[in-house]
C-alpha positions in Angstrom: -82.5 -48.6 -123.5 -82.2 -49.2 -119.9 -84.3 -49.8 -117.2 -84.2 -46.4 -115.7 -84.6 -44.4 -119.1 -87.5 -46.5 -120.0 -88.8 -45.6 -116.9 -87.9 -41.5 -117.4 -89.5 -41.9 -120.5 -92.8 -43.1 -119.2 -92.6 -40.5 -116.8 -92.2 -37.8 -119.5 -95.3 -39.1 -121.6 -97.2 -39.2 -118.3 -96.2 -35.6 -117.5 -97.0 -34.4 -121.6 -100.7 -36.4 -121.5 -101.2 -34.9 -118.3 -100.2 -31.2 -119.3 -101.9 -31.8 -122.3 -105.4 -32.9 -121.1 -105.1 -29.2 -118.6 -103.7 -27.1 -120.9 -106.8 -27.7 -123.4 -109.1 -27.3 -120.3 -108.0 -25.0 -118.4 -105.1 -23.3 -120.1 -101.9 -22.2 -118.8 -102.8 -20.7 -115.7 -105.4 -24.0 -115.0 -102.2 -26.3 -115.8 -100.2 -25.7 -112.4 -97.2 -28.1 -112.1 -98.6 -29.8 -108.5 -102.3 -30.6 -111.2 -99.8 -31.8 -113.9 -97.5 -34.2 -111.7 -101.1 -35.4 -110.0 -102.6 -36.2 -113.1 -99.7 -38.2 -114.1 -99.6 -39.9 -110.9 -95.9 -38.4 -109.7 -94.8 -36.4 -107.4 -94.1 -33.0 -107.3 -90.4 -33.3 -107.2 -89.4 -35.3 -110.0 -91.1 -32.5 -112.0 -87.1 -30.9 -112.1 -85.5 -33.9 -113.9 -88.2 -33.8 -116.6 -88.3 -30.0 -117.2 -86.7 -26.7 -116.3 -90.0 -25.1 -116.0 -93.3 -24.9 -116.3 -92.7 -22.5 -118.7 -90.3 -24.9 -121.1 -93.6 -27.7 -119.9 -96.1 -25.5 -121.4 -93.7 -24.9 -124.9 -93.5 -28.3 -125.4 -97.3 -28.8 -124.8 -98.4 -26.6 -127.4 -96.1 -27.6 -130.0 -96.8 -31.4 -129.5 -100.5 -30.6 -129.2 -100.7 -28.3 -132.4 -98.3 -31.1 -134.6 -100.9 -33.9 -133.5 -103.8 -31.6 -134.5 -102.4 -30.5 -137.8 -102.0 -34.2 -138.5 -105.2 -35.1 -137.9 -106.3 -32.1 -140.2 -104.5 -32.5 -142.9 -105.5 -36.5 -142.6 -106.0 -37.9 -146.4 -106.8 -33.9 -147.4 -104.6 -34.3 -150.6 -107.0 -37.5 -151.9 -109.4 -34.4 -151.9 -110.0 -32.4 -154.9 -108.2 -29.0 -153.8 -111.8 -27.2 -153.9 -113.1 -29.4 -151.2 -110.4 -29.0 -149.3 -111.1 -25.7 -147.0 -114.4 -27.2 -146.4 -113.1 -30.8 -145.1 -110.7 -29.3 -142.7 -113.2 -27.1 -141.5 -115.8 -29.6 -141.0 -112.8 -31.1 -139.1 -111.9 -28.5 -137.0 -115.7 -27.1 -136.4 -117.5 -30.1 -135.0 -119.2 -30.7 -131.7 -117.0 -33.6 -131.6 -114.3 -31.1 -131.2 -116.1 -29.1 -129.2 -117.2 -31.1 -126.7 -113.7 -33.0 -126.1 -114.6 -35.9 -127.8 -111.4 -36.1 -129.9 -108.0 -34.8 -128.9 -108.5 -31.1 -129.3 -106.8 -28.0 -129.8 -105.4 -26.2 -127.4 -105.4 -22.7 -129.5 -108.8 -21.6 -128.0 -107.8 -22.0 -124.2 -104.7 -20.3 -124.7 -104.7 -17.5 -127.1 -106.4 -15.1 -124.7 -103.9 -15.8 -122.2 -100.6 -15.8 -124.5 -102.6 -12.3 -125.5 -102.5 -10.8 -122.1 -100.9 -12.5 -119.2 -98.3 -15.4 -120.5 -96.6 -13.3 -123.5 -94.1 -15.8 -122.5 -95.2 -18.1 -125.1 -95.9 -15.9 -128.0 -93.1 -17.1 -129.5 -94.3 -21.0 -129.7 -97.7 -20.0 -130.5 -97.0 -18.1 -133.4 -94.3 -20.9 -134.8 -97.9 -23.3 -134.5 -99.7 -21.0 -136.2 -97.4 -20.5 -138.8 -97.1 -23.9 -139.5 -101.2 -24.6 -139.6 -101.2 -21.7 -142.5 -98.2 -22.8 -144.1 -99.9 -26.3 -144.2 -103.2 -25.1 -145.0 -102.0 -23.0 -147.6 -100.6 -25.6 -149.5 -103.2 -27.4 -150.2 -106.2 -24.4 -151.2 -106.4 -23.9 -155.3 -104.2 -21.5 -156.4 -106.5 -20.0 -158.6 -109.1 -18.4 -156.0 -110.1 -14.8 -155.6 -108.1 -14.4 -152.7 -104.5 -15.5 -152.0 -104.2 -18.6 -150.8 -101.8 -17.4 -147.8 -104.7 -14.6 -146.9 -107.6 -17.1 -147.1 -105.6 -19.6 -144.7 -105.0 -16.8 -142.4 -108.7 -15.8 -142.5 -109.6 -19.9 -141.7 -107.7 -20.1 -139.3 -108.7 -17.2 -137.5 -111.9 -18.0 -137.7 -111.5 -21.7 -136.8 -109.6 -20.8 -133.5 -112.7 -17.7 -132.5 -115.6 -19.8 -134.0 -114.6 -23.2 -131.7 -113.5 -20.4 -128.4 -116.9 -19.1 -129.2 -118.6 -22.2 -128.9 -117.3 -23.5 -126.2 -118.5 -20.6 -124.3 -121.9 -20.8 -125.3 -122.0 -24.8 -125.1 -125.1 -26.4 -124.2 -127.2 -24.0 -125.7 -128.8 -23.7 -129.2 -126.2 -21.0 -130.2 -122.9 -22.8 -129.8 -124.3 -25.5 -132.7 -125.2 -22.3 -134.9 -121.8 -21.0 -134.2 -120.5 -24.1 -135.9 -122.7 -24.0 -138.8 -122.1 -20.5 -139.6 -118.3 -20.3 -139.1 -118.6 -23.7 -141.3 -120.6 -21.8 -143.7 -118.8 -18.7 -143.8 -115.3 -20.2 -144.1 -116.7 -22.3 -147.1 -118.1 -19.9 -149.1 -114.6 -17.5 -148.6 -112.8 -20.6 -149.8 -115.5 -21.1 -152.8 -114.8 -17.2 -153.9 -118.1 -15.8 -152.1 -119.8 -18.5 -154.4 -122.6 -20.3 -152.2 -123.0 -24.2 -151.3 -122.1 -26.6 -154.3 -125.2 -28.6 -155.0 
């Protein structure tokens, strides 16, 4: 590779990281192109020879930000015996760690409300993500539980993505922890069968 595409190339991880840290904290409408390219440290203009639009920017943000996550769920999970399984990715997923920023998050919470009402735009990518956290998710639950392993990953991961938005809102007060624990709590027992904690 050349000098010049090396340099494109930088560019283009500088423009993702950037779009990336925004989009997770102040969604689509928070992750203007002129905040992207400053947080990047490049001008406006070269924007263009990166992306078509902000649009196309945003796509590829939320697919690259929901692969990284998935990986990080789905970490060592199969070294797991399958029962435990639910419960380790929601541990994961539903930590103050998470919540607070600390690790690279998800960028479901910030931006469902908005795909919902005023960027339908990007129903489209959201819903491939989604379907490849259940898919993935789905996989790897027992086969043998109450519920359907496809209808309990759907019901985790809806409650992952409301119980960390819920959180967040409340942060800094004694509810957003409880929030945590209960959608923790709830989300294991479903995957247990309704059964309560193991001992």
């Amino acid at each position: 590779m050349n000098a010049k595409a090396e340099r494109k190339e930088r560019s283009h991880e500088s423009i993702l990281q950037s779009a990336e840290r925004l989009l997770r904290e102040k969604g689509i409408s928070g992750a203007g192109v002129a905040d992207v390219m400053k947080g990047a440290a490049l001008t406006v203009g070269g924007f263009y020879a990166h992306f078509a639009s902000k649009d196309e920017l945003m796509d590829e943000t939320i697919h690259r930000t929901a692969a990284t996550l998935r990986d990080r769920l789905f970490a060592r999970l199969d070294e797991k015996p399958e029962a435990e399984r639910a419960e380790a990715i929601l541990k994961r997923y539903l930590s103050a760690d998470h919540r607070d920023g600390g690790t690279p998050g998800c960028p479901m919470p910030a931006v469902i409300g908005e795909v919902g009402t005023t960027a339908p735009q990007h129903r489209g990518m959201v819903a491939e993500q989604v379907q490849s956290l259940v898919d993935g998710l789905a996989q790897r639950l027992p086969a043998d539980g109450i519920v359907p392993r496809r209808l309990l990953a759907i019901g985790l991961v809806a409650l992952m993505y409301g119980g960390l938005s819920l959180a967040r809102a409340v942060k800094g007060t004694d509810l957003s922890d409880e929030v945590l624990r209960a959608c923790r709590a709830l989300g294991a027992a479903a995957a247990r069968g309704g059964k309560g904690e193991r001992s």
